[in-house]
Each structure stands twice: as structure tokens, then as C-alpha cells.
N, CA and C atoms as a LAMMPS dump frame, in Angstrom:
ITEM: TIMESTEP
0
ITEM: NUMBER OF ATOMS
231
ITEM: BOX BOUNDS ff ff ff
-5.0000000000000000e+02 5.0000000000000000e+02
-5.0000000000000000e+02 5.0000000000000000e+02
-5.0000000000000000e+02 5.0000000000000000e+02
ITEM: ATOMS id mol type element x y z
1 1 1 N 303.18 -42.912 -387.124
2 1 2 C 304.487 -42.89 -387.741
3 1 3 C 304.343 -43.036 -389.26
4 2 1 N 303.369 -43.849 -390.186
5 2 2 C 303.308 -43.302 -391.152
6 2 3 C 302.573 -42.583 -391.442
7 3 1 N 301.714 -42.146 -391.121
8 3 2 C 301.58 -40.528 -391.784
9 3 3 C 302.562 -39.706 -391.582
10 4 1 N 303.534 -39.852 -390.558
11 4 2 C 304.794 -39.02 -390.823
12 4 3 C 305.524 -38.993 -391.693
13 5 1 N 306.181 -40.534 -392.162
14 5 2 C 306.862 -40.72 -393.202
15 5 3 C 305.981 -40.623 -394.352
16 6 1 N 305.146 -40.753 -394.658
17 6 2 C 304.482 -40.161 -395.679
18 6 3 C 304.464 -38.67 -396.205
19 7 1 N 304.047 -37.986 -394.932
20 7 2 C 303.664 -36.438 -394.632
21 7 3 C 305.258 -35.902 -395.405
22 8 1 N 306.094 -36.216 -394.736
23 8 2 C 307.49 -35.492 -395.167
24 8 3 C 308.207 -36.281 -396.195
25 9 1 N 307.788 -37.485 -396.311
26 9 2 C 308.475 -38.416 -397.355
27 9 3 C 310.092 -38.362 -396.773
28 10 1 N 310.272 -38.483 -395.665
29 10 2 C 311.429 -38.8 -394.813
30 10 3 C 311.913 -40.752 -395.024
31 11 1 N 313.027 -40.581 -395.393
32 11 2 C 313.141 -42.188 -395.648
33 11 3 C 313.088 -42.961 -393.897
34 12 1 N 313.381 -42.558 -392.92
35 12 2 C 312.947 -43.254 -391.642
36 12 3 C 312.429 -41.734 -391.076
37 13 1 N 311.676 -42.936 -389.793
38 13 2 C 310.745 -41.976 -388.357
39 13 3 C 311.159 -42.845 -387.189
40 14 1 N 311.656 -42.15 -386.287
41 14 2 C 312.088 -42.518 -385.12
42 14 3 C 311.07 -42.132 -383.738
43 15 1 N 309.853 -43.248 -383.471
44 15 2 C 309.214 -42.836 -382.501
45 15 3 C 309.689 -42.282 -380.991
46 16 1 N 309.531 -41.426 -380.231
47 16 2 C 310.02 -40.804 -379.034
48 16 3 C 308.77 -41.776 -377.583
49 17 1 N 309.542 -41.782 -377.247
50 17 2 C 308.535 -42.737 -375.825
51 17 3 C 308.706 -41.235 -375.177
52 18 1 N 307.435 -41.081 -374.571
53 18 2 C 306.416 -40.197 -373.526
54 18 3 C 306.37 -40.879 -372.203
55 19 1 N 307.488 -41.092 -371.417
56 19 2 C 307.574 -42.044 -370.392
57 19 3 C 306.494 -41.412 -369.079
58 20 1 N 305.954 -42.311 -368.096
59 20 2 C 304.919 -41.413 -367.343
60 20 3 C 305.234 -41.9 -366.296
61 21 1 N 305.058 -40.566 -365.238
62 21 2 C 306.158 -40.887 -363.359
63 21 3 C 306.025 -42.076 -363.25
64 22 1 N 307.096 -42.529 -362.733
65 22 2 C 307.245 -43.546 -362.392
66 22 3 C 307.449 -45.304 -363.365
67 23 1 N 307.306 -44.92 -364.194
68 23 2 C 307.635 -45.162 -365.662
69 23 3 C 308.58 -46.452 -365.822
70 24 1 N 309.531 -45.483 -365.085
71 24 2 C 310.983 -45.987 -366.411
72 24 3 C 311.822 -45.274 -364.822
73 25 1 N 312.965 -46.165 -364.186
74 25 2 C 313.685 -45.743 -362.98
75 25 3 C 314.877 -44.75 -363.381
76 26 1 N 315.154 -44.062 -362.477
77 26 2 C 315.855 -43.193 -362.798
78 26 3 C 317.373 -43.297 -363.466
79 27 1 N 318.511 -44.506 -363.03
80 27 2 C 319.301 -45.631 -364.234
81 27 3 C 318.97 -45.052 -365.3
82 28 1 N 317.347 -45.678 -365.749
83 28 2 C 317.47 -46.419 -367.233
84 28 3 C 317.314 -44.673 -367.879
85 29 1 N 316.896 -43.718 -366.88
86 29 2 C 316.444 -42.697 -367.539
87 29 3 C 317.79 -41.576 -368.378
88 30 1 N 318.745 -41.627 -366.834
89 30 2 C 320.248 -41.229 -367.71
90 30 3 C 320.545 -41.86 -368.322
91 31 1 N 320.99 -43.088 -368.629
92 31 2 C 321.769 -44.077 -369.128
93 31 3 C 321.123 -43.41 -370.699
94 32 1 N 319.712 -43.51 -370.788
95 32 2 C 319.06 -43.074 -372.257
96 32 3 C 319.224 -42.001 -372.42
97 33 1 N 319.728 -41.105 -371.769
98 33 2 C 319.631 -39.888 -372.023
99 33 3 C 321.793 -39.32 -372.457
100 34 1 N 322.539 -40.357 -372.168
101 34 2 C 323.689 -40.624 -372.127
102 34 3 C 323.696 -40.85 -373.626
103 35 1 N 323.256 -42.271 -373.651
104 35 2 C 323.309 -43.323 -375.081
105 35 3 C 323.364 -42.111 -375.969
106 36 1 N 322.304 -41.263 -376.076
107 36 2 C 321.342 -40.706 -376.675
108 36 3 C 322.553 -39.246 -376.963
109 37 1 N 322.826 -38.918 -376.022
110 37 2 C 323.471 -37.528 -376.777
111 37 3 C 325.064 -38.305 -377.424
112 38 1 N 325.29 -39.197 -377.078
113 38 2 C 326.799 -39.981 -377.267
114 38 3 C 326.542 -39.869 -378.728
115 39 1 N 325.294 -40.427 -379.618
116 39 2 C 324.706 -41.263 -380.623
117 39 3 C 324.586 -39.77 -380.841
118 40 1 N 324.358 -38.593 -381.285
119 40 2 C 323.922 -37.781 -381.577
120 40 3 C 325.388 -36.897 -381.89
121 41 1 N 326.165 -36.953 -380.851
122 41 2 C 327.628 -36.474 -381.119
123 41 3 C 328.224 -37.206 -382.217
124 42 1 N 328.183 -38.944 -381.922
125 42 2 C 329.137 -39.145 -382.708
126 42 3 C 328.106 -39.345 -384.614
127 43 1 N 326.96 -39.532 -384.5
128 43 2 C 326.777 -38.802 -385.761
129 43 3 C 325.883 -37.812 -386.233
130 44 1 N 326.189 -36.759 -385.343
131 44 2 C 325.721 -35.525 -385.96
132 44 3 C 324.259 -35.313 -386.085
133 45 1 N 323.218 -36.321 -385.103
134 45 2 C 321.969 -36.261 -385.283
135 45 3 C 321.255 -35.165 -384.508
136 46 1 N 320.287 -35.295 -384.215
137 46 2 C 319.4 -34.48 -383.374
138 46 3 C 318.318 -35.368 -383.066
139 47 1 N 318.622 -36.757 -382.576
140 47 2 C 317.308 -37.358 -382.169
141 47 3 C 317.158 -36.958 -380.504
142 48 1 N 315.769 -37.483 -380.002
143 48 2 C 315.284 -37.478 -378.785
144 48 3 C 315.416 -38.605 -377.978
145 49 1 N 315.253 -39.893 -378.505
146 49 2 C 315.438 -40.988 -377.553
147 49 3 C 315.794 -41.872 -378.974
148 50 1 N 317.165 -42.728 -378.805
149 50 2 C 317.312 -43.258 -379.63
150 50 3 C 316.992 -44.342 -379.262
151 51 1 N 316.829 -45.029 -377.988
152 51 2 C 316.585 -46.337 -377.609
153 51 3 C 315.177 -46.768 -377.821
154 52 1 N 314.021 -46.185 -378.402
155 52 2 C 312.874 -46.538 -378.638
156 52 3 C 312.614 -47.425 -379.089
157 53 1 N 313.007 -47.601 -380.236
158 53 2 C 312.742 -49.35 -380.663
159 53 3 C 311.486 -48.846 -381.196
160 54 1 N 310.821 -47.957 -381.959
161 54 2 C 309.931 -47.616 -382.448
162 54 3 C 310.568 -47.351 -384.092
163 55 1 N 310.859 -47.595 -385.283
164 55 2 C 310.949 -47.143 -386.431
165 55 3 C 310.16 -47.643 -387.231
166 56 1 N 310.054 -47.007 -388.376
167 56 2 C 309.529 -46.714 -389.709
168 56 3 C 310.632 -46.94 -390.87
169 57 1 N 310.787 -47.453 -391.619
170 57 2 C 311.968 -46.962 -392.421
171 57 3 C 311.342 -47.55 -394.451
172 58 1 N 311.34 -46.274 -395.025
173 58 2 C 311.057 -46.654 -396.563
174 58 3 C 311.792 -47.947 -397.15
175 59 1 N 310.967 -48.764 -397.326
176 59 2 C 311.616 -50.472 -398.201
177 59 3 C 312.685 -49.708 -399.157
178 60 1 N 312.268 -49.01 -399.924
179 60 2 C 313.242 -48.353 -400.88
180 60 3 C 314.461 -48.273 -400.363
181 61 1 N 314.497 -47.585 -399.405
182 61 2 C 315.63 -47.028 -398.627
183 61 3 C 316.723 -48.155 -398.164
184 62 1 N 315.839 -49.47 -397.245
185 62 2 C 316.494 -50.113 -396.641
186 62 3 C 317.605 -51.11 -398.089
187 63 1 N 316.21 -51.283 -398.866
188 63 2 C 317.119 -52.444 -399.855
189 63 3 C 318.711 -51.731 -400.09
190 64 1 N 318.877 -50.906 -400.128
191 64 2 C 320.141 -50.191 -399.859
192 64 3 C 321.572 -50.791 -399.397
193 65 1 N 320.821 -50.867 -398.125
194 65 2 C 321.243 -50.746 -396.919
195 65 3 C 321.681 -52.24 -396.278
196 66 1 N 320.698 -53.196 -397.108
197 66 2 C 320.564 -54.637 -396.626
198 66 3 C 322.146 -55.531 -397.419
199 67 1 N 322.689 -54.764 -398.326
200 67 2 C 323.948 -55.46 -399.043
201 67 3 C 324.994 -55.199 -397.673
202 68 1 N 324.781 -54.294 -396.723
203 68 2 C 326.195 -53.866 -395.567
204 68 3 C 325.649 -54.246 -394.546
205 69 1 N 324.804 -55.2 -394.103
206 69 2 C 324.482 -55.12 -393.007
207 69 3 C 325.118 -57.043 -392.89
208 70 1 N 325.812 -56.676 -391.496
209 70 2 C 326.402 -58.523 -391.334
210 70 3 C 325.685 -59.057 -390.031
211 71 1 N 324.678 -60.261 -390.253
212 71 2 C 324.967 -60.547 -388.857
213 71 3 C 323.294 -60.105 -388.311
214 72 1 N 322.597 -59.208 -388.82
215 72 2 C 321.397 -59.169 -388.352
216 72 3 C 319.919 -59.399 -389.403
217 73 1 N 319.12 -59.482 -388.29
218 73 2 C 317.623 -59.578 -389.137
219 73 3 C 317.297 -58.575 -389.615
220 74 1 N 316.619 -58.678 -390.765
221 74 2 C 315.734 -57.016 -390.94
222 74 3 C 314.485 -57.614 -392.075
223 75 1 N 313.561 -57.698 -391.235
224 75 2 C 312.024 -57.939 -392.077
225 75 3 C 312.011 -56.284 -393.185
226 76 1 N 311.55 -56.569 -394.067
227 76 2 C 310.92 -55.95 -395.337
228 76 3 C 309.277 -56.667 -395.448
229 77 1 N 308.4 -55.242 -395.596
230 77 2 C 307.341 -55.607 -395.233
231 77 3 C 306.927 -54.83 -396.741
């Protein structure tokens, strides 16, 4: 993931899970696949699995971002 964000100089990278049979039950598999186009409709994205819990995101970018955010953690590394 960073050589991605590097490679494209993309301010975030959203890792995709490669789930393998038997994996992940069939529930959790719509439900993500639900979340996922809902999150994509309502803003206009084109991700693959938004529930990954895999990101990247440029410090630059976030300090931004960290004045609107209420209520949660966010390490800066």
C-alpha cells in the first residue's frame, strides 16, 4: 500500500481483502457487498470493499481533515 500511494501520489489507498472459500460466511459476504455499493452510491466512489479496515492515508492530507472530525481517534504517524 505504500508503494501505491507513493506510485500515484494518491492522498489515501484502500486495501481490498482477497477472501478464500470458506473465508468469510455468506451474511458477512452480502452484507459487504450491500455496505459497499450503498457507500459508493451515496458518494460517488468506485471502491471494492469498503469494510477492509486496510488504509493508507497522506499525514498531509489528514491534518486537514483532523479540525472536522468529533468523537474519534486518528494516530498520525
Amino acid at each position: 500500500m505504500v508503494r501505491e500511494i507513493m506510485r500515484t501520489g494518491a492522498d489515501e489507498v484502500i486495501g481490498v481483502r482477497r477472501p478464500l472459500p470458506g473465508s468469510q460466511g455468506f451474511i458477512y459476504r452480502i452484507g459487504n457487498k450491500i455496505l459497499t455499493w450503498a457507500f459508493n452510491l451515496l458518494f460517488g466512489t468506485k471502491l471494492h470493499d469498503v469494510l477492509s479496515g486496510m488504509y493508507i492515508i497522506r499525514a498531509d492530507s489528514l491534518r486537514d481533515a483532523v479540525a472536522e472530525v468529533g468523537g474519534f481517534s486518528i494516530e498520525l504517524i
